[in-house]
N, C-alpha and C positions, 0 to 999 in steps of 0.2 A: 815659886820661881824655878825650883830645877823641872817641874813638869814643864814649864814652858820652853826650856832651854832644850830640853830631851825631846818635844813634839817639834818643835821647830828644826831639829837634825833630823828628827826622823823622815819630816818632809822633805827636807832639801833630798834627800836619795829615793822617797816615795815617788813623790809627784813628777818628777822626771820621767820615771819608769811608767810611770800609767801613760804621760805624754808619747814618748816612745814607742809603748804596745798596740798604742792607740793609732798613730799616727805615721808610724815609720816601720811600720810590721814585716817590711821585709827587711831591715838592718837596723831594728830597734836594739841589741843591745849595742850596739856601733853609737846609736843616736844618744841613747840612755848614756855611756860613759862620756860623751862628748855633751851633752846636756851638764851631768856629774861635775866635770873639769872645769865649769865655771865659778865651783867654789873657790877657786883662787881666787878672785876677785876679792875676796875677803883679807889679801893678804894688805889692803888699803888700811885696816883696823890697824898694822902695825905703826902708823902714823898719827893715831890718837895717843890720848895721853887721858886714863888709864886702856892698854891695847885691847882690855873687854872691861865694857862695864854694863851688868846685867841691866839696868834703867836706863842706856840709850836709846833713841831709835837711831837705827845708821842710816836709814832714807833722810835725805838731806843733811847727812854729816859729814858721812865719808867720800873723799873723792870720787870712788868708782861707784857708789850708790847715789850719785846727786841727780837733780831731774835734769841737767842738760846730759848726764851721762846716758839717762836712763830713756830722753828722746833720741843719742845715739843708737842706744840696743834697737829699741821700735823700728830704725831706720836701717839699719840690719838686718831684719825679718826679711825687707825688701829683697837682697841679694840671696838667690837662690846657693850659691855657694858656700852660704856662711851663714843657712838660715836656721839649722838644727843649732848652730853655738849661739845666735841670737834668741834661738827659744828657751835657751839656757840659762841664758843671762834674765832674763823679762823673766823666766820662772822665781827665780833665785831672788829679782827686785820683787815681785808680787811676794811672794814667802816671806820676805823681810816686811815688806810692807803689814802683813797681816801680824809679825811681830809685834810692830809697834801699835797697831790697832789693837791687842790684847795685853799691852801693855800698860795703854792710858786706860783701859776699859776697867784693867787690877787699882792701878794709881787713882781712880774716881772714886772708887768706893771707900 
């Protein structure tokens, strides 16, 4: 369980940066810390009850990870002005997302 907890932070700051390098190479670390600052979003955990519990998946728990939130981010992408913190946010749901896929994938066996 802590390797999953410890791969999945490492991503949230990984995969941003690759996004970034990749994509915004001329003010990727500009893009990367504004990609980063969507982890506030997580501050929605504080409205569960336990505020971490290692056997959730927060895709379709939490308010700011639910799928109408998550067709807002999508819809987001759209506005060029706010389209690096939408890639932030759809990063952050897909990374959760694959949380929970590796979660039920442990909880099967």
């Amino acid at each position: 369980m802590m390797v999953r907890t410890f791969v999945h932070l490492v991503l949230h700051f990984a995969v941003p940066g690759i996004v970034a390098r990749l994509g915004f190479a001329d003010h990727w670390k500009r893009a990367w810390l504004i990609m980063v600052s969507t982890m506030v979003i997580d501050l929605d955990h504080l409205l569960a009850n336990p505020v971490y519990d290692p056997q959730r998946c927060g895709i379709g728990f939490h308010p700011l990870h639910s799928y109408p939130a998550i067709v807002v981010y999508l819809a987001m992408a759209m506005v060029p002005k706010i389209r690096i913190l939408a890639i932030g946010l759809i990063i952050h749901m897909l990374l959760d997302g694959a949380d929970c896929i590796w979660l039920y994938i442990v909880q099967a066996r």
